[in-house]
N, C-alpha and C positions, 0 to 999 in steps of 0.2 A: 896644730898649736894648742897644747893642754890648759886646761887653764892652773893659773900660777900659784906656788906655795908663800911666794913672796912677792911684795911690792918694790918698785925702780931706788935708787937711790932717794935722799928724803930730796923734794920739792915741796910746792905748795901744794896743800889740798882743803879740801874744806872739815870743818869740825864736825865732830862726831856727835849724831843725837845724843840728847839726854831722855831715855825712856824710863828710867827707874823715880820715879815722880811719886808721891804721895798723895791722898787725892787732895788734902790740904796744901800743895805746893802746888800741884796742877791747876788747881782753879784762880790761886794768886797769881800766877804765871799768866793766864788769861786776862782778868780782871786787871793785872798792870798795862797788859799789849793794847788792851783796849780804852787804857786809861792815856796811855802814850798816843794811839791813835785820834784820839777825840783831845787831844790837847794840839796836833798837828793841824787839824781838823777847823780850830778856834783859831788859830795861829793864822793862816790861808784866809781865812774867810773876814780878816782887819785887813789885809793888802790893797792899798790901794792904787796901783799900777799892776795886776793881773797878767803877767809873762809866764810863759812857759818854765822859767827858771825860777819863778816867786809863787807860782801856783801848783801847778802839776808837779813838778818835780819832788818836792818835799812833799806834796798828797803820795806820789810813787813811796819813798823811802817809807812812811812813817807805814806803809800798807805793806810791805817785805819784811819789815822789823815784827812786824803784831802775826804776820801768816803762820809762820815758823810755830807758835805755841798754841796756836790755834788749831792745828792740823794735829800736833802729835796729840791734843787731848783727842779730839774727835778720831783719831786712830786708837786711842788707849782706850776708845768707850769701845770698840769694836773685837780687842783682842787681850787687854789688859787679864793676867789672871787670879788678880784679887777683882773680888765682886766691885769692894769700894771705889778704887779704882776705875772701875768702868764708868760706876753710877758718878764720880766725880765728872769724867772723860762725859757724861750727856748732862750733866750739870751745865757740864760749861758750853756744849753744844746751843743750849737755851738762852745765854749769854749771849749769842749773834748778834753779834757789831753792825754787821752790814745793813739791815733794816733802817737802823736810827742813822747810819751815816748815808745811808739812800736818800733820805729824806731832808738832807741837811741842805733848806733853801738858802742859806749864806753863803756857803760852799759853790754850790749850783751858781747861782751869780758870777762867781769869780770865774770859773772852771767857764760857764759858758762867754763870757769877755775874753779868755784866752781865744774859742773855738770861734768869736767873729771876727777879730781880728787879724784879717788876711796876712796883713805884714809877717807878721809873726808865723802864724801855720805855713804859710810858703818858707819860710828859713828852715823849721824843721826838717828833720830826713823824714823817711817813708814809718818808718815802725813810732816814731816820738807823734806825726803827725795821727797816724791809725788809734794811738793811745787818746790823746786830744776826743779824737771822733767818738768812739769807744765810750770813755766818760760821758760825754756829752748826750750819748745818745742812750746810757747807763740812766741818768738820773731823771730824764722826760719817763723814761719804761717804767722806772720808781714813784711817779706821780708827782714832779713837782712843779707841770705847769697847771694843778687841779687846785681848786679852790680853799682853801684852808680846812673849812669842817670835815670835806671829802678828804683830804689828805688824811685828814688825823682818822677817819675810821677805815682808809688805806691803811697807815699804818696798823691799826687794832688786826685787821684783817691777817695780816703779812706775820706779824705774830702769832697768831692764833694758828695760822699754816705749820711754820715754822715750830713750834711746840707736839703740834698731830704729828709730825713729818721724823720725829725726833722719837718719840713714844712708840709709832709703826716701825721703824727700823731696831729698837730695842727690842723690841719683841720676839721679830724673827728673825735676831741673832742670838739669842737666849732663850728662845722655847721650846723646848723637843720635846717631839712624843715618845709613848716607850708603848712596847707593847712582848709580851711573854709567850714564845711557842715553845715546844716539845719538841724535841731532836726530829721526831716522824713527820713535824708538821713543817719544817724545814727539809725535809726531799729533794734533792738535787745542787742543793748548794755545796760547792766545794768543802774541801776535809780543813782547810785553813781560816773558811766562813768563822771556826767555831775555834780555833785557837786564841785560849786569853780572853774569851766571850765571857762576861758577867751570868751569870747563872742566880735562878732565887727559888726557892724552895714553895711549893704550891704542893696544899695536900700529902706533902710525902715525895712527891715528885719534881724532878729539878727542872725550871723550864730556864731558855736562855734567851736575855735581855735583846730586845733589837730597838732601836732607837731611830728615828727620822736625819739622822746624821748623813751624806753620803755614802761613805764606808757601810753604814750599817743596811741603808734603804736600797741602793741600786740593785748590787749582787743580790736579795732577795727579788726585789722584780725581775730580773733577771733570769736568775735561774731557779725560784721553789715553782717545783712542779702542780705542789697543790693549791688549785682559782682559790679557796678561802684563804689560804694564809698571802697571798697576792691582793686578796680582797681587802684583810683586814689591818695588810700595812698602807695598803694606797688607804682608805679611810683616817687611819690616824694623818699620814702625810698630809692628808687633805684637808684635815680638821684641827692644824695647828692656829693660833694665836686669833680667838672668836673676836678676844675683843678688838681687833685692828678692821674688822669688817664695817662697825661705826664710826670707827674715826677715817676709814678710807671715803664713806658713803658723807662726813664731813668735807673732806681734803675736797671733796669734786664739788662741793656747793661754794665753799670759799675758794676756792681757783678761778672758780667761775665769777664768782662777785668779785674777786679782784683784777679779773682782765676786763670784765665790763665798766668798773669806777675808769679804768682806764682806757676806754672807748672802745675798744674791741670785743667781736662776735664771742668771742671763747676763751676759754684758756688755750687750746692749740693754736689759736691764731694771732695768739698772742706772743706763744713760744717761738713758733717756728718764723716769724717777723727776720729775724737776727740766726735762722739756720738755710742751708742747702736749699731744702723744698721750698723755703719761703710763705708756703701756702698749705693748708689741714686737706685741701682738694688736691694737689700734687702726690702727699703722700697718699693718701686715700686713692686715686686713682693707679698710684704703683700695687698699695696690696691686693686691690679687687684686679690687677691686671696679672697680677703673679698668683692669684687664688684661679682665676679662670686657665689659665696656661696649667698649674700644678692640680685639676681636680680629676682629670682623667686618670691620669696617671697614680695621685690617690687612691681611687676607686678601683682599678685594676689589684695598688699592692694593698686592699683592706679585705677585698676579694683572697687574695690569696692566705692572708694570714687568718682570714676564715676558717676557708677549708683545713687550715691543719687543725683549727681545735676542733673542726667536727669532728674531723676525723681523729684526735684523739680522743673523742666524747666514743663514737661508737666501737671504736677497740679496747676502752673501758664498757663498754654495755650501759656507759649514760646517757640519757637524753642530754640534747644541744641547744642548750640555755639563752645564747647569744654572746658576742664580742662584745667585752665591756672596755672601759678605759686600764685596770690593773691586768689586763691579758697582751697589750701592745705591747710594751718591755720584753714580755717572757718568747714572744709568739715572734716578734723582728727580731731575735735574739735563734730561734730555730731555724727561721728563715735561710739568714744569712748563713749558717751551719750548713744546712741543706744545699744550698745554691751554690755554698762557692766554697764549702768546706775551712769556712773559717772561725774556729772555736777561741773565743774568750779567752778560756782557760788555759789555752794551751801558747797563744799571743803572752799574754799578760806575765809569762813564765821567763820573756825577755827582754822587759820593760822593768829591771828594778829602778826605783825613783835615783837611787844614786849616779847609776849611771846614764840614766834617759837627762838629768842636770846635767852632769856634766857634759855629756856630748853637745848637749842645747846651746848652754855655754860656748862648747868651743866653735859652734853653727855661727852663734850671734857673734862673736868677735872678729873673724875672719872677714865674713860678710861685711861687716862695719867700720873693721879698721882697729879695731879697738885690744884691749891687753885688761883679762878680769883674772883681780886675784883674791883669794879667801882668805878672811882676816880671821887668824888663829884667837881662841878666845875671847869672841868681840860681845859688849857692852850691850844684852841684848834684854827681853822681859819675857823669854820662854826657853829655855832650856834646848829645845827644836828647832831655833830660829839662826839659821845660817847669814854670816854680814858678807860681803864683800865690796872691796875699791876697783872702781873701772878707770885705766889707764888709754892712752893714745898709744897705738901698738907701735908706732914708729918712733914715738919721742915722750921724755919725763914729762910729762903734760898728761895732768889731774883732772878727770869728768866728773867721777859722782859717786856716791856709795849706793848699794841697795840691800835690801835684807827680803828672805827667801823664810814663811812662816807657813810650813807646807801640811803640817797635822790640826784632824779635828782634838778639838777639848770642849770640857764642859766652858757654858758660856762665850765662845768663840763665835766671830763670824763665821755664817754655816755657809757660806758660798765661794766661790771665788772672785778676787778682784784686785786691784791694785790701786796701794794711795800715791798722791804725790807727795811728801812730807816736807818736802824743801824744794824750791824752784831754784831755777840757778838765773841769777842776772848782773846787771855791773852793776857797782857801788862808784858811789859818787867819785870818788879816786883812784878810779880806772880798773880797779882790780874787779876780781868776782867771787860771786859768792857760788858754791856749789850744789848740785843738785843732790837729794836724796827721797828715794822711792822706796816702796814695801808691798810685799804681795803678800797675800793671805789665801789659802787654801784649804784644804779634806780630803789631803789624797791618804790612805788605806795606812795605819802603822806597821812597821815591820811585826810579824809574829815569831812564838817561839822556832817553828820549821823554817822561817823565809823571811829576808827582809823583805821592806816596803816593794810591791809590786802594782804596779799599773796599768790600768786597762787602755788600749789605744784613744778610747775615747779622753782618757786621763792626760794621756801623749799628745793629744792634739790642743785640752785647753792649758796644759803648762808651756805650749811653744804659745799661745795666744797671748796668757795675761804675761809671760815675756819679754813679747812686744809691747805690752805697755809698760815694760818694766825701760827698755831701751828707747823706748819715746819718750817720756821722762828723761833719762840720762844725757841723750844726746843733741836736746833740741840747744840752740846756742842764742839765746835772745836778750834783747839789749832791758826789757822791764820782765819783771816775773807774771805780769798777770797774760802774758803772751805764750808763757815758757810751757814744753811739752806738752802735754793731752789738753790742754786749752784752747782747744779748738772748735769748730762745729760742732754740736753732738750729733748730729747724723753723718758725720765722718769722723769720730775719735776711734770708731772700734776697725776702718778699713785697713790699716798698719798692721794690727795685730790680725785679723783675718786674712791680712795676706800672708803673711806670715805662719798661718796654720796649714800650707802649702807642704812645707818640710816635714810636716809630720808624713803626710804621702807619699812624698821620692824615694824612690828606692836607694839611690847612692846616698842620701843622708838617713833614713832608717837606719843601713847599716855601721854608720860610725857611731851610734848608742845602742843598737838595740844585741844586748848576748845574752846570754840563759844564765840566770843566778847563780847554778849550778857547777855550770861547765867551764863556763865563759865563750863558749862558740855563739858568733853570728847567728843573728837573726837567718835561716833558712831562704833564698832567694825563691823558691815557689809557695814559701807562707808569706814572704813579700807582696809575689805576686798576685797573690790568693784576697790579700788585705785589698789594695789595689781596686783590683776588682769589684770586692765589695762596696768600694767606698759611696757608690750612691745607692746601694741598696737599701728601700724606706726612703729614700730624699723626696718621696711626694709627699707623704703623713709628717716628714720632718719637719721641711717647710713650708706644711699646709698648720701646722702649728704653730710656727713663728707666725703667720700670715694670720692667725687666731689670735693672737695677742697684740697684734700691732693694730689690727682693726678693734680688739677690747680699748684700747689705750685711747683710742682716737673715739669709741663709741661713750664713752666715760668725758672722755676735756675736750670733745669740738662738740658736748653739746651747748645749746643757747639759753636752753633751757633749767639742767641741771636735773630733768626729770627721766632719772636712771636711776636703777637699781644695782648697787655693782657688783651684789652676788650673783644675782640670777643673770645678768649681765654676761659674765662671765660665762655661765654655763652654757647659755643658748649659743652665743657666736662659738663655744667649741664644737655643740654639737654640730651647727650648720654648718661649719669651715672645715674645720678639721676631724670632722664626723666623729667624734668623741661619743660614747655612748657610758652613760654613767649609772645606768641600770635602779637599780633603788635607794642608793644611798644618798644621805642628805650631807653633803659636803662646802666647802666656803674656803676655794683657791686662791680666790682674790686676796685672800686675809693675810698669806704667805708672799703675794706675789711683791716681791722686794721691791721692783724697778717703778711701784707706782707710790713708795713711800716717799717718795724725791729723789729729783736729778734726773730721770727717766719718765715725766709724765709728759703726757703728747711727743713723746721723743723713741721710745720703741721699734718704731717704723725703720730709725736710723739703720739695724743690724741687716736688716734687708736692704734696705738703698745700699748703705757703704758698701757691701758686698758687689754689686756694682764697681765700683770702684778696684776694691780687694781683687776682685778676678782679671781685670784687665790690665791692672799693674801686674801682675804675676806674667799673664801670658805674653803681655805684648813685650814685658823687657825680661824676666830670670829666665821663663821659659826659651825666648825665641834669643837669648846673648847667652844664657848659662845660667843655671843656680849660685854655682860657687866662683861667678865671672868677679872677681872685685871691683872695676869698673861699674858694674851695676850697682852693685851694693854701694859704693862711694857718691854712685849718682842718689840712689833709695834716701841714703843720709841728710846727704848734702840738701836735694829739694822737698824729701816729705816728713821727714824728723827734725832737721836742723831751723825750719821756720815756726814749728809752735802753730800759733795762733795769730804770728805778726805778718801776715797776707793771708788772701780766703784761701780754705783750700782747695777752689778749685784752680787758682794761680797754681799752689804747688803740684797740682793733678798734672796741670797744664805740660808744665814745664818738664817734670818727668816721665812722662808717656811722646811727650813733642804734639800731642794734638789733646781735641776736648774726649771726656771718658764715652764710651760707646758699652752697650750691654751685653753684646754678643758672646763675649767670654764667659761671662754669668751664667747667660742660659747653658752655653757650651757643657758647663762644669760640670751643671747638673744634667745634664742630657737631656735638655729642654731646647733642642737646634731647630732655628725655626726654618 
């Protein structure tokens, strides 16, 4: 089933963002939602008869009403492509309502006379009563049963965060390095590397631009043959955004003083109170359990990737210097050539971006139920930026819109990820309001020879951020602050990692994958060729993720705050993930996005969910069918369609029929114990 050139006859749907904002309307936009919300706020907190329907409910609305303009600036800081604009979109980031309404001890009073009043919370249903709890246990986290002085340098604190948090995420989505080689000092990079490549005149001689962008930094680690110019792009990558290194080595001392004002050991144990692990020792003893399982095996394939650079050392007649960190790309990349004859280049040849969408597309609607169709000329703030409406494939019944923002630009978010920009929940008069999402990405522009082409590895995180695209869309909840990826964060990313499943089947490869050229299928022995590969390196992979999850935890479950989070950083790679960084003086930490907020002490999650991710896969698409509907209607029904309004290990529960087991994890990776 294609996806659609047109949408069902008209019904209801919900309205279409407004992204064309100025940044003098966007911050008024904000500055009212939060003027409306703190007027809700004063309203609530005179009541005196404290009911779910005099309290909570009108806190719900005035918080749905104000989210909506909140979201799209803090998206438009991210991708907007006037500068102004951006810096408007983190203007208003700094604005952050939630702080001062955290702390609203008026409010709290009410809100908790609702959550003692049995009568009352017993009448609710399950999601209205979880909201109740939710608040209640929202505004103790926010300090408001702490003494007044404490409160007020709570608050000072919580801003202070809040502003570093705002300042690091600007940074490394607007700072790129640049750095100029010479056609020779690019060796091995494909003929298309250099199509439409910027070029600048040095001495007489043209050298051409390479930039720390994806597109630009991968395919050079990758494939330039020669260690310096591998050397001397990892160093720039390495060496973006210096000044985020103090304000990160900030963020960990005030993290810390704010989960201590609040009686606890840490900031991780602060976090994770209200996640999965519960506990900074649970995670912690998952990565040092997956680091000791995965080091063998490590060392077997760092061993291997060795011996090829010696040995291309002494069939150059050079001495063999050592394995550094900017030789793993190039050297897992020959590996896998060798071993299982599977060439990049020659994949990537039938992955154009147009059609790896759409197939994806037609993956995810089948599987879900659902009917997506492209809105011709739609209202957007990049030229690039594909919309679409998602329908109920059986009946005129309206889900959600999403928008598809797949190229790098100057000033862009340089990663990938996906926002929620609109929750979907009921309005007071039954009706609903609908959801709308956005994803942002860096995948490779088309060039003069080729449209946009994609490497599998490209293949794999566009079926990922996807599924956060359709966890968004189709979760069905009765308040927004439940709705879609608002969930645990160490289970928001297992939906989408199970889901990066389809990028390895062979009978779903081949309804996307055809040569630009020809249009012929993906070759079933380069399928099976991929296949094969797929865990080749999975111990250095995820002896790396297990490097970063124990950084994260090394940095906010301390007590103390006496860490360094550059050097920090470097040690646990050398010792984990055996990273050897030779002589360069580098500061990864300074880039590393996920500790600028929303990911700190939280890291750990992308290894636990997977837990999760693997044994939904196996124990229901694998062992019923991939393309079983049944499954897929079940997947919906209990691990999308609840959001955040039951834990998720209820919906684990319910959809597997028993509690999660890790066997398939290990399985995956060929870690069978």
């Amino acid at each position: 089933m294609p996806v659609d050139a047109q949408a069902p006859a008209a019904t209801p749907k919900g309205a279409v963002v407004n992204f064309d904002l100025s940044p003098s309307k966007l911050l008024s936009r904000v500055k009212a939602a939060i003027n409306q919300q703190r007027a809700a706020m004063d309203a609530v907190a005179l009541v005196e008869n404290p009911t779910f329907a005099s309290v909570i409910a009108p806190l719900c609305r005035a918080e749905d009403e104000a989210k909506l303009d909140y979201s799209v600036a803090t998206f438009l800081a991210a991708v907007a492509v006037d500068e102004d604009v951006r810096d408007a979109g983190s203007k208003a980031e700094k604005l952050d309502f939630d702080v001062e309404a955290g702390m609203r001890e008026d409010v709290y009073k009410v809100v908790r006379a609702v959550f003692t009043n049995g009568e009352e919370m017993a009448g609710l249903d399950d999601e209205d009563r979880r909201l109740v709890e939710k608040m209640e246990l929202g505004y103790r986290r926010a300090g408001l049963l702490l003494p007044p002085e404490q409160r007020e340098k709570l608050r000072a604190v919580k801003e202070r965060i809040s502003e570093l948090e705002i300042a690091f995420n600007k940074c490394t989505n607007e700072e790129d390095g640049e750095a100029l080689f010479a056609r020779e000092e690019l060796y091995g990079l494909p003929d298309d590397y250099f199509d439409g490549r910027a070029t600048r005149d040095v001495d007489g001689a043209a050298k051409f631009v390479v930039t720390t962008k994806y597109p630009d930094y991968i395919p050079l680690m990758d494939y330039a043959a020669r260690e310096s110019t591998r050397k001397a792009a990892f160093v720039m990558f390495s060496t973006r955004c210096p000044s985020n290194v103090p304000r990160l080595q900030e963020l960990v001392q005030l993290r810390l003083e704010e989960a201590q004002l609040l009686g606890y050991a840490s900031h991780a144990e602060y976090v994770m109170e209200v996640l999965m692990a519960k506990t900074p020792q649970a995670a912690l003893d998952m990565e040092n359990d997956l680091r000791a399982k995965l080091a063998p095996l490590g060392e077997r394939e760092l061993a291997e990737l060795q011996a090829l650079k010696r040995a291309d050392a002494e069939a150059a007649g050079e001495p063999y210097a050592g394995f550094f960190a900017w030789d793993r790309p190039y050297y897992m990349r020959v590996a896998k050539e060798q071993k299982h004859s599977v060439k990049g280049e020659e994949v990537r040849q039938y992955f154009p971006l147009a059609a790896a969408t759409r197939g994806m597309l037609d993956i995810y609607q089948e599987m879900l139920g659902l009917r997506i169709v492209q809105v011709d000329s739609p209202p957007v703030w990049h030229a690039d930026v594909d919309m679409y409406e998602v329908w109920e494939a059986d009946a005129d019944v309206f889900v959600g819109h999403f928008y598809l923002d797949l190229h790098p630009r100057d000033g862009k978010y340089n990663h990938a990820a996906v926002w929620p920009i609109r929750a979907g929940y009921e309005r007071p008069d039954g009706t609903r309001e609908f959801p709308v999402a956005a994803m942002a990405a860096n995948f490779p522009r088309p060039t003069a020879s080729a449209p946009a082409l994609l490497t599998h590895d490209d293949v794999v995180t566009l079926m990922h951020e996807l599924g956060h695209v359709f966890h968004n869309l189709c979760a069905h909840t009765k308040r927004s602050r439940f709705h879609g990826t608002r969930v645990e964060r160490d289970f928001v990313e297992a939906p989408s990692q199970m889901l990066e499943n389809w990028a390895w089947e062979p009978a779903a490869l081949r309804r996307f994958a055809v040569h630009h050229e020809t249009g012929e299928p993906i070759p079933d022995d380069m399928v099976a060729r991929l296949v094969a590969a797929k865990n080749e390196g999975a111990g250095l992979l995820n002896l790396r993720q297990v490097s970063l999850g124990l950084y994260d935890l090394a940095i906010h479950a301390t007590t103390t705050g006496d860490v360094d989070v550059r050097r920090e950083l470097e040690e646990i790679s050398v010792q984990v993930a055996m990273i050897d960084y030779g002589d360069t003086e580098t500061f990864g930490a300074a880039a590393f996005g996920h500790m600028g907020g929303g990911y700190s002490a939280r890291y750990y999650g992308y290894l636990w969910s997977q837990v999760f991710s693997a044994d939904m896969f196996a124990t229901r698409f694998r062992a019923e069918g991939i393309s079983s509907p049944k499954v897929g209607r079940d997947y919906r029904r209990e691990i999308l369609r609840p959001g955040g309004s039951r834990d998720a290990m209820d919906s684990l529960v319910r959809f597997l029929g028993r509690t999660p087991a890790s066997a398939a994890f290990l399985e995956s990776i060929e870690l069978v114990e």
